[in-house]
C-alpha positions, 0 to 999 in steps of 0.5 A: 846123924844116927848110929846106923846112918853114920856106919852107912855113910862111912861105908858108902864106897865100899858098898857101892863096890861090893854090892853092885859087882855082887849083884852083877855076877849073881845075875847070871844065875849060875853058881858054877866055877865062873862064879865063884871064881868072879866073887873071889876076884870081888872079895880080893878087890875089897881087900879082904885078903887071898887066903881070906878071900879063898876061904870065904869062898870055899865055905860057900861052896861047901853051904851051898851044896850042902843046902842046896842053893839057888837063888840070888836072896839065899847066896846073899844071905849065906854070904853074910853069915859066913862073914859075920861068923868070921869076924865073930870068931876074932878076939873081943876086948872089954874095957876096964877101969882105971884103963891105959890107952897107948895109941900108936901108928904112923904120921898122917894116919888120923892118930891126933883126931882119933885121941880127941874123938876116943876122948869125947867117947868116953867122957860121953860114957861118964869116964873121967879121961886125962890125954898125954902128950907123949909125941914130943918128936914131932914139932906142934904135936902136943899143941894139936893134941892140947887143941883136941883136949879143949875139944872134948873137954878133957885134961892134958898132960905135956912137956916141952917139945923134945922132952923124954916122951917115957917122962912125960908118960910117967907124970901122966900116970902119977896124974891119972892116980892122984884125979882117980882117972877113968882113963887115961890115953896116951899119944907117941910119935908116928913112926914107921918100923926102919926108925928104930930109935922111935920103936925102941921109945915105945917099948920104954913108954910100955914098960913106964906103964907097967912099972908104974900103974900095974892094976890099970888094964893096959891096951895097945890100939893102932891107927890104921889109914883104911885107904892104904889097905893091905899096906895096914895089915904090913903096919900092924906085923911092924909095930907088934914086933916091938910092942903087943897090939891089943886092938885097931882103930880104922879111919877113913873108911868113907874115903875107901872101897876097900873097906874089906880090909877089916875082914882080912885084919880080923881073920889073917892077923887075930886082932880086933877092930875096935873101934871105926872112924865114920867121919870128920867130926869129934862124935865121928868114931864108933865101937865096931860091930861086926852084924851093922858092918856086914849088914852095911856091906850089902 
């Protein structure tokens, strides 16, 4: 499956949802308060958010009178601009070498999949990547991860279960310099913001990774599970207490219609999207576009 197909499946509910009730109201002809009003009930219903939803909808009545607007092809149009121009004003990330990759999230959210997925990203690049096995809380955690390292093909690092995750973190570093490692991504233990003894593990992972390997560009990425929707924006306020996110990686986007999320993630909380989730396979994960995502909304 190509590029664009597989963002199209990946947003197949979301846009059979979006879509349709957009055509629905634009049906009607009118661009009057009952418009707007049902298109600010749709935005929210995606879960772009209120104030994102309020907003989207107040620059659309500002452009269209200003352009003078009136049928369905010019509302459509209009539409998408303000919403690419919005997730285009988010932060940007590059990627540098050598890199760190902290991935952090809670238990069920696909992180094990993702790493193995970010893996084979970017061994597909020509990066040498080494997995470390930093969730040692959770029993058989490294052996799945140890599973998606032979998937992709890439080196792991692990110790026995119940180890210190920050030890395990700073054989990996030591690792990664001695191979001359491309990348270098690391699992920790899903954890929810009330389990402070876990959230205080990960500020112990991060400062290992700044002592130990300062010129490598350190990131934070964040699994969120696109189906629970504004629940992830919750998630990404919870974890940015302890450790600075840097990006998101957002799965199951083909099991939502709530695809809307990634606007709202983008415009309230200032956080990229980095990369999506457009399905099951290890090759199922590309770098998020915000143009292909709008473009796919419609």
């Amino acid at each position: 499956m190509g590029l664009f197909k597989k963002i199209a499946h990946a947003l197949k509910k979301t846009r059979e949802a979006f879509a349709r009730k957009i055509d629905t109201i634009l049906s009607h002809g009118e661009l009057d308060d009952n418009f707007y009003d049902d298109l600010t009930d749709i935005l929210i219903s995606c879960d772009m958010g209120v104030n994102t939803s309020f907003e989207i909808v107040d620059e659309l009545r500002i452009f269209a009178r200003k352009n003078k607007i009136r049928t369905s092809d010019d509302v459509r149009k209009a539409l998408k601009s303000i919403l690419i121009s919005m997730l285009n004003n988010a932060p940007k990330l590059d990627f540098s070498f050598p890199s760190v990759i902290t991935i952090i999230g809670v238990n069920g959210v696909g992180k094990t999949t993702t790493i193995g997925k970010l893996a084979k990203y970017f061994s597909d690049l020509g990066k040498t990547v080494t997995l470390v096995a930093g969730d040692t809380f959770r029993a058989a955690a490294s052996e799945q991860l140890t599973l998606w390292a032979s998937r992709s093909k890439t080196r792991i690092i692990k110790h026995a279960e119940g180890a210190d995750a920050a030890a395990v973190v700073y054989d990996g570093i030591a690792s990664a310099k001695a191979k001359s490692t491309d990348v270098l991504i690391i699992d920790t233990a899903g954890r929810l913001h009330t389990k402070t003894n876990l959230m205080e593990e990960l500020k112990k992972i991060n400062k290992v990774i700044n002592r130990e390997y300062p010129e490598a560009q350190k990131l934070s990425f964040i699994v969120l599970d696109a189906t629970t929707g504004q629940n992830a924006l919750n998630q990404i306020s919870a974890f940015n207490e302890f450790v600075p996110i840097d990006g998101i990686v957002l799965t199951k986007l083909d099991g939502t219609a709530k695809g809307g999320v990634v606007i709202a993630i983008e415009k309230d909380l200032n956080k990229p999207v980095v990369f999506i989730g457009t399905g099951e396979g290890i090759d199922d994960i590309e770098i998020f576009d915000a143009e292909n995502f709008v473009n796919e909304l419609f």
